[in-house]
C-alpha positions in Angstrom: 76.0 -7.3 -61.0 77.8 -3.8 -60.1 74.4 -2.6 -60.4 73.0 -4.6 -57.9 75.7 -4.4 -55.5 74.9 -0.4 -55.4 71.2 -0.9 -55.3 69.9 0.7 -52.4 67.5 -2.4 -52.0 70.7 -4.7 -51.7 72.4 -2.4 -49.1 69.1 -2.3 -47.1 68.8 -6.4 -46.9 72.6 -6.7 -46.5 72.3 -4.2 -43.4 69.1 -5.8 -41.9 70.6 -9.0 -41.7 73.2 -8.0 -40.5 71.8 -5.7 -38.3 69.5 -8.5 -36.4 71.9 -11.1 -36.4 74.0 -8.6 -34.8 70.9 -7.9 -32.6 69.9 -11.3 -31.4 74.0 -12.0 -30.8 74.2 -9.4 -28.8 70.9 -10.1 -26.8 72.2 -13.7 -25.9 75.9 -12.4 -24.8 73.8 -10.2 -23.1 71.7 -13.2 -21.0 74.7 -14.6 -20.5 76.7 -11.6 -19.5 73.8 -11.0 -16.8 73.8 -14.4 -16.0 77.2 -14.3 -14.9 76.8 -10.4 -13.3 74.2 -11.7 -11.3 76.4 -15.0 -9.9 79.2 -13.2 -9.4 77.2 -9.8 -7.4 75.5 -12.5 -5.3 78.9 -14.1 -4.6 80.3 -10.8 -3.5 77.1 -10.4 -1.5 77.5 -13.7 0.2 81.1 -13.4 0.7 80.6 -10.1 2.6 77.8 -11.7 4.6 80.5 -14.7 5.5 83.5 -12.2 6.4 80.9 -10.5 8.5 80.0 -13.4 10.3 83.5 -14.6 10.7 84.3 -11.0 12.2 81.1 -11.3 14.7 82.4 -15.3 15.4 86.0 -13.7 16.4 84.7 -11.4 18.3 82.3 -13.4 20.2 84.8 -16.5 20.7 87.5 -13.2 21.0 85.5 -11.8 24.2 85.4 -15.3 26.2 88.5 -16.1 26.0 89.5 -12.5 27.4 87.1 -13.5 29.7 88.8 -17.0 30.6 92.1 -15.2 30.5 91.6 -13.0 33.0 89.8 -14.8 35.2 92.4 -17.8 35.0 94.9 -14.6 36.1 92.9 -13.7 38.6 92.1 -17.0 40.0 96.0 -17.2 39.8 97.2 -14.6 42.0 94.7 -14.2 44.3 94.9 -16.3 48.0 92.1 -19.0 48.7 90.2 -17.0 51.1 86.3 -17.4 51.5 86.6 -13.8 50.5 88.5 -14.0 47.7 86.1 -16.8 46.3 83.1 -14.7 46.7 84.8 -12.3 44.5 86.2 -14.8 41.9 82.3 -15.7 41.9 81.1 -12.1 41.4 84.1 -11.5 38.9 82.4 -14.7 36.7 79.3 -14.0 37.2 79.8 -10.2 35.9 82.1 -11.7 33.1 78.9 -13.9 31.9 76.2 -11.0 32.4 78.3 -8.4 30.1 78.3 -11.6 27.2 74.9 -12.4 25.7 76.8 -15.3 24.0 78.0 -17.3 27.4 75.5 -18.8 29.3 77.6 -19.5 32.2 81.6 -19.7 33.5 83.0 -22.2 36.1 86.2 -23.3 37.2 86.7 -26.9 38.0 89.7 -28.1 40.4 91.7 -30.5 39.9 89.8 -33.9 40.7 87.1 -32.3 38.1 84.6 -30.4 41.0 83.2 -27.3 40.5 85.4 -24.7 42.5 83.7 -21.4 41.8 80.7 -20.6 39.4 79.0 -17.4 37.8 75.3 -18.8 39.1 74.4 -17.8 42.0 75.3 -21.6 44.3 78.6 -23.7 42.9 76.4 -27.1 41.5 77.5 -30.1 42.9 78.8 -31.8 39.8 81.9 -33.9 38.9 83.4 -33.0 35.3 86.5 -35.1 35.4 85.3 -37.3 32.8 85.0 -34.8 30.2 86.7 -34.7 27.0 88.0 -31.2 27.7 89.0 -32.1 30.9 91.3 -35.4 30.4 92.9 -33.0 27.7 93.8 -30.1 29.6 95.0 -32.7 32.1 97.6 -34.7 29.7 98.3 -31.2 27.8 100.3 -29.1 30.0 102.1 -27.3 27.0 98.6 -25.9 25.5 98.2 -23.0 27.9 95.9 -20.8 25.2 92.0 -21.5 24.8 90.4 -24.7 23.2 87.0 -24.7 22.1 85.0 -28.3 22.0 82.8 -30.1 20.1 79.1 -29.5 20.8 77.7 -31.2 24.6 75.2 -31.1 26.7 75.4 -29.5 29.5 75.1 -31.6 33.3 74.1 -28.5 34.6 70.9 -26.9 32.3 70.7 -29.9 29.6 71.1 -27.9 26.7 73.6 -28.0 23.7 76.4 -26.2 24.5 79.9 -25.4 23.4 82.9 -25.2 25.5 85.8 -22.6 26.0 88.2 -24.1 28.0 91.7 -23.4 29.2 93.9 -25.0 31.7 94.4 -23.0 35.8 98.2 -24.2 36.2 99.2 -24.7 39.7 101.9 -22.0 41.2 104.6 -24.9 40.2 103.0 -24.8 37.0 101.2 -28.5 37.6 97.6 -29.3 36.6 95.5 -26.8 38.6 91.9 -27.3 37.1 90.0 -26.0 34.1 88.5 -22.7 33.6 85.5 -22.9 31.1 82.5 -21.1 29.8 79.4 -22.1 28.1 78.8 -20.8 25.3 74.6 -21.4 24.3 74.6 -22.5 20.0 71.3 -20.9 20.4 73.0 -17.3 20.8 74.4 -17.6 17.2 71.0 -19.7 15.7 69.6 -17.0 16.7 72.0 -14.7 15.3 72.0 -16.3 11.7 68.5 -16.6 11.5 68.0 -12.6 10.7 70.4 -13.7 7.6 68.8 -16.8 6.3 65.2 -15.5 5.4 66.7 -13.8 2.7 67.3 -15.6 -0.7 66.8 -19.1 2.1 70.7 -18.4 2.9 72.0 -21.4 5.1 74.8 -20.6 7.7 76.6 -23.2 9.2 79.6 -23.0 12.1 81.7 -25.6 11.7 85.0 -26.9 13.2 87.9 -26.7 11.2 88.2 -30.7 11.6 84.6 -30.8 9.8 82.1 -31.0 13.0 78.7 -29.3 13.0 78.3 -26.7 15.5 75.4 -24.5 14.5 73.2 -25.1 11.5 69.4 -24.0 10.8 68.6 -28.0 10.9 68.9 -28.9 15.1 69.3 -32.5 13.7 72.4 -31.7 11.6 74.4 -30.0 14.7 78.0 -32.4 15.3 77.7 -33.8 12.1 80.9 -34.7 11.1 81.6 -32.9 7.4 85.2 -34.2 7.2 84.9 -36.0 4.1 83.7 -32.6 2.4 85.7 -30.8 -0.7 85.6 -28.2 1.9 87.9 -29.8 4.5 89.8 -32.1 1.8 90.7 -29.8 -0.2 89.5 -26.1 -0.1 91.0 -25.4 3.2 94.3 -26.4 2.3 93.8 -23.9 -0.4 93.4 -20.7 1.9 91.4 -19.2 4.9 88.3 -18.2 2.5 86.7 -19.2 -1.0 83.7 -19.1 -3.1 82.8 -21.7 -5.4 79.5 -23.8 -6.4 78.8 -27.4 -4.9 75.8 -29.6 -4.9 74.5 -29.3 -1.0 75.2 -32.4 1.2 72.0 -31.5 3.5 69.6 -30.4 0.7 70.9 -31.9 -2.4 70.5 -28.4 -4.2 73.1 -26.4 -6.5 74.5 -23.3 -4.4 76.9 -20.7 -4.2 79.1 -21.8 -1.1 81.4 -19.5 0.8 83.9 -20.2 3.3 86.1 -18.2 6.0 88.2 -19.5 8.3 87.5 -17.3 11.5 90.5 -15.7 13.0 92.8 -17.0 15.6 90.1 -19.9 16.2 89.8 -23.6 14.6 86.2 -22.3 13.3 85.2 -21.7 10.1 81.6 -20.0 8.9 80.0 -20.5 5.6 77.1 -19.5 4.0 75.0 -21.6 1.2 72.6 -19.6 -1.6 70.5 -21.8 -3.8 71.3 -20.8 -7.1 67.7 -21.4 -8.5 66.8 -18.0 -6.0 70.0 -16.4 -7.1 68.9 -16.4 -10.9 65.3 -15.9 -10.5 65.1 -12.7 -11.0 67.9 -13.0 -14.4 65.4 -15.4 -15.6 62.8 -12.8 -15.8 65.0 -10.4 -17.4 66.2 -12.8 -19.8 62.4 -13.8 -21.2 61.3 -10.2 -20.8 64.9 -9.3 -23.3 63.7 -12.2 -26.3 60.2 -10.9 -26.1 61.4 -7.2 -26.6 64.2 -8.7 -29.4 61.0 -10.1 -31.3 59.1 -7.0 -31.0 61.8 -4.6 -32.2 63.1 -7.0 -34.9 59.3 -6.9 -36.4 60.0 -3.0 -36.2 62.9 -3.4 -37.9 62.0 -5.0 -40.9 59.0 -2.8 -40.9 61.1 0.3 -41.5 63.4 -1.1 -43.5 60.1 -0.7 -46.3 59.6 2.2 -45.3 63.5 3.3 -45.5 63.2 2.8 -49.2 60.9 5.6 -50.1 63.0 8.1 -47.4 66.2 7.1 -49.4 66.2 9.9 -52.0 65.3 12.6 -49.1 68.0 11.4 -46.2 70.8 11.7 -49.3 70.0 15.1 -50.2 69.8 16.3 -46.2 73.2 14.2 -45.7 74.4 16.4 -48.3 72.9 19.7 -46.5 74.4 18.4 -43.0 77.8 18.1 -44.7 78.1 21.3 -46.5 77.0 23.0 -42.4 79.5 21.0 -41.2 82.2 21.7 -43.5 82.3 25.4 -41.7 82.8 24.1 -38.5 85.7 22.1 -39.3 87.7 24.5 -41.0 87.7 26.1 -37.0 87.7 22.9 -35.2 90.8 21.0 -36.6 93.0 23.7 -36.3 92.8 24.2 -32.4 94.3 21.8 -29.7 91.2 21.8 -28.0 88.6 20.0 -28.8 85.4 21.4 -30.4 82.4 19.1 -30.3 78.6 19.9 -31.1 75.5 18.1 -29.7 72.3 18.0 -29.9 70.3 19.2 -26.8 70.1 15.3 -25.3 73.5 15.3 -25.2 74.1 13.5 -28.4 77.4 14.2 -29.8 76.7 15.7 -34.2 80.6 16.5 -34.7 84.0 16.1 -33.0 86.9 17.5 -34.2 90.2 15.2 -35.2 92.4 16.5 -31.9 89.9 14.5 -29.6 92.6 11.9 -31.2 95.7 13.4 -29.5 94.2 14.1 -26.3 92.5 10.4 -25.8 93.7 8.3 -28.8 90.0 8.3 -30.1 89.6 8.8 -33.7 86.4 11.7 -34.0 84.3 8.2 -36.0 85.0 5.9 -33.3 84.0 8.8 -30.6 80.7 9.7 -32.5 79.5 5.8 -31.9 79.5 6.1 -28.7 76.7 7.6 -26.6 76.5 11.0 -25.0 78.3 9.8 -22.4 79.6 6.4 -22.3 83.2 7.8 -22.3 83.1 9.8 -19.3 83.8 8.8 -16.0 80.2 7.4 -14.2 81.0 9.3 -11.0 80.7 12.4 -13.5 78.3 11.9 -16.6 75.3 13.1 -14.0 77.4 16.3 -13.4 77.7 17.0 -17.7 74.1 15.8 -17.8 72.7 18.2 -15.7 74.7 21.3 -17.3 73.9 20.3 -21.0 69.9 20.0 -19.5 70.3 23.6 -17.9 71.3 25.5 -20.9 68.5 27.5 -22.7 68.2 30.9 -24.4 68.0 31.9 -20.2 71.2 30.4 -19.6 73.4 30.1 -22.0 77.4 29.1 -21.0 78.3 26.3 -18.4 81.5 25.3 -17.4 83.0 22.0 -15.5 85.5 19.9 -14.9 85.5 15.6 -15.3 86.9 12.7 -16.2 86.8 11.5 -19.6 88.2 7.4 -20.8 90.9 7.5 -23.2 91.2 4.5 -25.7 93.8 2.6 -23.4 91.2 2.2 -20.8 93.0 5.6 -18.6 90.9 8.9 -17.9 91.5 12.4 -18.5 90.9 15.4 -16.7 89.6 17.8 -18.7 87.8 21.0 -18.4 84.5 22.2 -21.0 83.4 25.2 -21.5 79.7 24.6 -23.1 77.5 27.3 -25.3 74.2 27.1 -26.0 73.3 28.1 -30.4 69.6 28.4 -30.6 68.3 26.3 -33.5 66.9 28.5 -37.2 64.1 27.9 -39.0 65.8 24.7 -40.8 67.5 23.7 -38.0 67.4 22.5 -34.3 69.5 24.2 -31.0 72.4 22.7 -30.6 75.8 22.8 -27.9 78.5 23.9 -28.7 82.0 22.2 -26.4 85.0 23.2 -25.9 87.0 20.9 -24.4 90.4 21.5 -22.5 93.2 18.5 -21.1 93.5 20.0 -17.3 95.2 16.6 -16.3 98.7 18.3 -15.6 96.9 20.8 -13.2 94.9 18.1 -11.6 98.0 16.4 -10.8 99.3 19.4 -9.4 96.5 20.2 -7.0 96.3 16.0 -6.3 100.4 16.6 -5.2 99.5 19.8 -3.1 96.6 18.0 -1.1 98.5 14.7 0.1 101.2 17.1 1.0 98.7 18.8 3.2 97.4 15.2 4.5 100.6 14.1 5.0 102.1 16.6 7.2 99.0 16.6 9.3 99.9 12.9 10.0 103.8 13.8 10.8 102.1 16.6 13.0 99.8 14.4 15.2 102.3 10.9 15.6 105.0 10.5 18.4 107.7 10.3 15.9 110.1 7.4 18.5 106.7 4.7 18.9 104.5 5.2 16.1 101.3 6.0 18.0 99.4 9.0 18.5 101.4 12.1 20.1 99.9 14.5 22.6 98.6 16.9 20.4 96.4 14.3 18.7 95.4 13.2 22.2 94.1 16.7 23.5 92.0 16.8 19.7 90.5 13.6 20.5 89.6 14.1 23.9 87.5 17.5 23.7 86.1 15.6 20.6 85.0 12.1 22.7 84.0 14.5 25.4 81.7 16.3 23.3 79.9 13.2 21.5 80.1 11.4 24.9 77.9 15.0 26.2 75.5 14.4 23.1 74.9 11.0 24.1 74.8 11.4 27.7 77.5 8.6 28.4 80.6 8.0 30.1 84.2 8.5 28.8 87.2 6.9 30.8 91.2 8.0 30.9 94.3 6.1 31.8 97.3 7.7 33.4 100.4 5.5 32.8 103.9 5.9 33.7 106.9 4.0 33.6 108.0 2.3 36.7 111.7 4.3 38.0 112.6 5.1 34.4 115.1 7.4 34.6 117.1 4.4 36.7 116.3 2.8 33.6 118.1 5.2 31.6 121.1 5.5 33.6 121.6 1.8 34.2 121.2 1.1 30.4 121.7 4.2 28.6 119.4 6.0 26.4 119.2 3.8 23.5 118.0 1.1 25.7 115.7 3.8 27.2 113.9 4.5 23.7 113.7 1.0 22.8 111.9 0.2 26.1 109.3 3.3 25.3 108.7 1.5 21.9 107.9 -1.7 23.4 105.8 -0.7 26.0 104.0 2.0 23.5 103.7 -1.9 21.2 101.9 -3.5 24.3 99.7 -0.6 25.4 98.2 -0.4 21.5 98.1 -4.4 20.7 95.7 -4.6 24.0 93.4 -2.4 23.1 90.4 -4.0 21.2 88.4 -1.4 20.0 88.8 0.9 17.2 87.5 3.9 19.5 90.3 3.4 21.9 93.0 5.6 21.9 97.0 5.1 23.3 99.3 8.2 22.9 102.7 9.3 24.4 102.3 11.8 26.4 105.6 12.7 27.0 108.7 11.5 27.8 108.1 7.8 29.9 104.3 9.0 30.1 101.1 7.9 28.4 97.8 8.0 27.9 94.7 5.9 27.0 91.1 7.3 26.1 88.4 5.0 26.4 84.8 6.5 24.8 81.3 5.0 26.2 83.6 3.6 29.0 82.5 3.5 32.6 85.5 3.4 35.3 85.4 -0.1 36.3 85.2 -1.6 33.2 88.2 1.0 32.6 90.1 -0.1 35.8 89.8 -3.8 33.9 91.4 -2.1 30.6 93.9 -1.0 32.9 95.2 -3.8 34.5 94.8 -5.9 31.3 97.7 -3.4 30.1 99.7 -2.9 33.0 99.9 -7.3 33.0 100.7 -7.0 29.1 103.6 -4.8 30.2 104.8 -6.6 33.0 104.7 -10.3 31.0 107.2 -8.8 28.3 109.6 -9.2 30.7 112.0 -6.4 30.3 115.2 -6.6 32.9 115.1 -3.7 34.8 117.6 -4.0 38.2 116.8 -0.5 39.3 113.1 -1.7 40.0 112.1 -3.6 42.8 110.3 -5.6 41.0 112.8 -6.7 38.4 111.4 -5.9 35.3 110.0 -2.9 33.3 106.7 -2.2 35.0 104.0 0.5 34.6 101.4 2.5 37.2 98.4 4.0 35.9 95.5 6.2 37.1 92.2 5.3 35.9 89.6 8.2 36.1 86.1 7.8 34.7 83.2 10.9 34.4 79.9 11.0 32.7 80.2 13.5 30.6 77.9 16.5 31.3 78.0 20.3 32.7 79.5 19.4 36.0 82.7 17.5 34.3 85.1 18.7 31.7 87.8 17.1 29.6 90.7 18.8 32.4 88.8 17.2 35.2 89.0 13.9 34.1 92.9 14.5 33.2 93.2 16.0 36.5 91.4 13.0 38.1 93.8 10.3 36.4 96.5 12.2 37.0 95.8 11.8 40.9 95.5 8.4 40.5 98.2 7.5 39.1 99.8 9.6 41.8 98.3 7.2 44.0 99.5 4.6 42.6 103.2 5.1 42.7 102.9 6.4 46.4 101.6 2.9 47.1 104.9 1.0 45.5 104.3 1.2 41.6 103.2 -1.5 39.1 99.8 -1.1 40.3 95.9 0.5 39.1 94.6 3.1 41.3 90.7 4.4 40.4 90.1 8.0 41.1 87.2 7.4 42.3 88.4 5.1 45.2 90.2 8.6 46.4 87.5 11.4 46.0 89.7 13.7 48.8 93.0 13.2 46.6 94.0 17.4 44.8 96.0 17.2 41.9 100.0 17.3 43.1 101.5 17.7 39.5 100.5 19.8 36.4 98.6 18.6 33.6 
C-alpha cells in the first residue's frame, strides 16, 4: 500500500484528476464570472449613457426656462408701448432661434390671448382653456417653471411639451402665462443616435409616470404610474440600475433610471439582455470547446510524463544544487534578488520578498511574470526585461508592486542580463529595492507645490478666482479664441457707492457684502468656461470665451438682477439696496484687438455706466468715442 501511494503512476492519476476537475471548475466560475463582468460593464455603460442624457435633458429644460425667466423679467419692467412689444417679439423670437429644442415662445394675457409671439404675426388663438393655463391662474404661489404633459399644439398641430410660468401683474395678481414649446421630436431625434446600438430604448418620462418621448409614437403620454419604477424605485433615490421584464416589449433588460435635475423628469434607458450577453455566449462555447481540447492534451501527456519521470528528477536535482549558490547571496540581503527567465518568468525569489510584501518566495513563484505588479506598470517592466541582450545589458525602473494585503509598493529594480552556457539558458537577474518612503516624500513635495499654486491664484475673502488668475486666463482665452477665430467678451462690475456702504455699516458688513455678491456673480454663470474674479477691492470681473457682446450684455444683466434680487439694505444708495454697474466689452479676437483693449473697453463701459446713475449695463460698443478715464 506505501508502495503504491509513492508510485509515480498514482501521483500522476491523483494530479490529473485533480488537475481537470480543477480545470473545468475553474472554466465554469470563469463563464459565470464573465457573465456577470459583462452585465455589470454594460450597466455602467448604460448608466453613463442615462446620466448623460439626464445632463443634456437639464440643460435643454435648463436653457428655456432661462429663457421664460428672462423674458417674464423683461415683459415685467418694460412699458406697453407698440415699441416695446415689437421688441418683447424680437427678444422671443431670438430666444427660440438660439434653442434648437423650442419650437416657438408666446405670452398669453390674462383672458388666455396671445399677447406677443416669437413667429413673425401674434396667432389669433384663445388658450384659456388649457390645463397649464387654469393652473397658473388658481396657483399664484408657484412662481418657478412647470412643464406639462404632452399636447398638441392649436397653432402647428404637432405634439408638443409646455414650459410654462406665470407673468404676475405689478400688484402681483394673475398677469398671463409665459410659455415655450418645446418639439418631442428635438429629443426623438436626439435618442435615436443612441438606440441603434445594442436596440437601446430611451424613454422621458414624468416623474408622475406620463410618457413624454419614446421610440414607439403610439406609446407617447402613456401613463407608467403603476410601474416598480414610480412605486417603488423612485422613493429609493434619484438613479438606479436593476433588471425588469419590459412593459412595452415583454423582454428581459437592464433598466436604468435618473431623475433629471431640478425638473419633475426622469430619463431611462432599456438594453435587452439577450444583446447584452451575445457576445459572452460566444466566449463561453468557444471556453468548453478549448477545455475539451486541452483536457484530451492533458491526459495525453500525462503517458508521456511517465517515461520523462526518471530524467525531470535528476535535472530537479541539477537546478537545485545551481540554485543553492544563489541563495546563500540572496537571503542575506534586504533587497530582494530574483531570477527569470528571458519571458519574464520568475526561476527564484529570495525569502525577504516576505518582509517587504508579506509574500512567502512559493506563493510569489505561482504567480505569473507579472500578475503582482501594478497594470498601469507591468508594460513598463515588460518592455525593459524584452530590451536586455548581450547589446544591452542593465535596466533600471521604478513601479508598483501588490503586497499580500491587497496594498502596493513602490519599489525600485535594478535588472542584469547573465547570458545562458552551454547547459543552460540566459537568464535576469533583479534586484529589487522598497522606494515607498521616498515616493511618499516626493508625493508630499508635489501637492505642496499644487497647493500653494491654488492659495496663489484665489481671492482669499470670497473664494473665487483673484486677479492674478484672471490676467492668466485672459491672455490664455485670447490666444485660443485667435486660433479659432472667435469672439471673447469681458464684464466690468463695480459695486454701487460702496465705500458709503463701508462707512454706514462698517467693514465687517463691508466684506460680507463682497462675499455675497462674489456668491451671486459665480452661481449665475452656467458654463464651465466662464470665469468671475475679484479684481480688487469692490471690483470684479467676468470672462466669457466664444462670447459675442450681446449675448454678453444678456450675461450681464442676468448678474447685475441676481445682485439686486438679494436684497441687501444699503441707505447710502439711491436705490436702496446693494446694486452693481458693469461694462460689457466684446472683440473678436485677431491682430487688430489685444487682451488690454478689451479691458480698456469694459473699463469705459462701466464708466458709462455709473455716469448714467449706477445699477445699470453699458456695452462698449454702444460708445465707440468713449477713451479710457481710469487705469487698468
Amino acid at each position: 500500500m506505501r508502495r503504491l501511494i509513492k508510485s509515480p503512476l498514482t501521483i500522476i492519476a491523483v494530479l490529473l484528476g485533480f488537475t481537470l476537475s480543477s480545470f473545468w471548475v475553474l472554466v465554469a466560475w470563469k463563464s459565470t464570472q464573465e457573465k456577470a463582468a459583462a452585465l455589470a460593464q454594460a450597466g455602467l455603460q448604460t448608466q453613463a449613457l442615462t446620466h448623460s442624457l439626464a445632463q443634456h435633458a437639464s440643460k435643454s429644460f435648463g436653457a428655456v426656462a432661462l429663457a421664460l425667466f428672462g423674458a417674464g423679467q423683461y415683459i415685467v419692467h418694460s412699458d406697453k408701448s407698440a415699441r416695446a412689444s415689437a421688441d418683447i417679439n424680437d427678444l422671443l423670437a431670438q430666444y427660440a432661434k438660439n434653442m434648437p429644442q423650442v419650437r416657438e415662445i408666446g405670452v398669453l394675457s390674462a383672458n388666455g390671448d396671445w399677447m406677443y409671439s416669437s413667429f413673425e404675426t401674434v396667432p389669433a388663438v384663445n388658450n384659456a382653456d388649457r390645463e397649464y393655463f387654469r393652473f397658473h391662474q388658481d396657483h399664484p404661489e408657484e412662481a418657478g417653471p412647470r412643464i406639462s404633459e404632452p399636447v398638441i399644439s392649436r397653432v402647428t398641430g404637432r405634439p408638443t411639451l409646455l414650459m410654462t410660468r406665470r407673468l404676475p401683474n405689478a400688484d402681483g395678481s394673475f398677469g398671463g402665462v409665459v410659455f415655450a414649446a418645446i418639439d418631442l421630436a428635438y429629443f426623438r431625434s436626439f435618442y435615436q443616435g443612441f438606440e441603434a446600438d445594442q436596440e437601446r430604448a430611451v424613454t422621458l418620462m414624468k416623474t408622475n409616470g406620463k410618457v413624454l418621448v419614446h421610440r414607439r409614437d403610439e406609446l407617447v403620454g402613456k401613463d407608467m404610474g403603476g410601474s416598480s419604477l414610480f412605486v417603488s424605485r423612485l422613493k429609493e433615490g434619484t438613479t438606479g440600475l436593476y433588471s425588469i421584464v419590459s412593459p412595452f416589449d415583454g423582454r428581459p433588460k437592464q433598466f436604468t433610471f435618473e431623475v433629471v435635475a431640478e425638473f419633475p423628469v426622469v430619463i431611462s434607458v432599456a438594453v435587452a439582455e439577450d444583446n447584452i450577453l451575445s457576445e459572452w455566449r460566444g466566449s463561453r462555447n468557444f471556453d468548453f470547446l478549448l477545455g475539451a481540447v486541452i483536457s484530451a492534451i492533458l491526459v495525453g501527456l500525462a503517458a508521456v510524463l511517465m517515461h520523462q519521470f526518471r530524467e525531470r528528477s535528476t535535472m530537479a536535482q541539477m537546478l537545485r544544487e545551481r540554485e543553492r549558490g544563489y541563495r546563500l547571496l540572496a537571503e542575506n540581503v534586504e533587497d530582494v534578488v530574483v531570477r527569470l527567465d528571458l519571458s519574464g518568468r520568475r526561476l527564484y525569489m529570495s525569502p525577504s520578498i516576505e518582509k517587504m510584501l508579506g509574500w512567502t518566495p512559493a506563493e510569489c513563484l505561482q504567480h505569473e511574470g507579472y500578475e503582482i505588479l501594478h497594470p498601469a506598470h507591468r508594460e513598463l517592466v515588460k518592455r525593459a526585461v524584452d530590451r536586455l541582450g548581450p547589446t544591452e545589458r542593465t535596466a533600471m525602473c521604478e513601479y508598483l508592486m501588490r503586497s499580500k494585503s491587497g496594498d502596493h509598493v513602490w519599489v525600485e529594480s535594478q535588472f542584469s542580463f547573465i547570458e545562458g552556457t552551454d547547459d543552460s539558458l540566459p537568464e535576469v537577474l533583479v534586484v529589487v529595492r522598497d522606494i515607498t518612503k521616498r515616493k511618499a516624500a516626493e508625493d508630499q513635495l508635489v501637492a505642496a507645490n499644487a497647493r500653494l499654486k491654488d492659495l496663489s491664484e484665489t481671492d482669499t475673502l470670497t473664494g473665487i478666482a483673484n486677479r492674478r488668475r484672471f490676467d492668466e486666463m485672459l491672455e490664455r482665452e485670447f490666444k485660443r479664441c485667435h486660433r479659432a477665430q472667435s469672439e471673447l467678451s469681458l464684464l466690468f462690475i463695480d459695486i454701487d457707492k460702496f465705500k458709503a456702504f463701508n462707512d454706514t455699516y462698517g467693514h465687517t458688513a463691508g466684506d460680507e457684502c463682497i462675499q455675497r455678491v462674489a456668491s451671486a456673480l459665480k452661481s449665475s454663470l452656467k458654463r464651465p468656461g466662464d470665469l468671475v474674479a475679484r479684481y480688487g477691492g469692490e471690483e470684479f470681473a467676468v470672462l466669457l470665451p466664444e462670447t459675442g457682446a450681446q449675448n454678453a450684455e444678456t450675461v450681464a444683466e442676468a448678474l447685475r438682477l441676481a445682485v439686486c434680487d438679494m436684497a441687501i439694505s444699503h441707505k447710502g444708495n439711491s436705490h436702496g439696496r446693494v446694486t452693481i454697474s458693469i461694462g460689457v466689452a466684446g472683440s473678436r479676437c485677431d491682430t487688430a484687438s489685444s487682451p488690454a483693449a478689451v479691458l480698456a473697453a469694459a473699463d469705459t463701459a462701466l464708466y458709462v455706466s455709473k455716469q448714467n446713475g449706477r445699477n445699470r449695463v453699458s456695452l462698449a460698443a454702444e460708445s465707440p468715442s468713449l477713451r479710457l478715464v481710469r487705469p487698468g
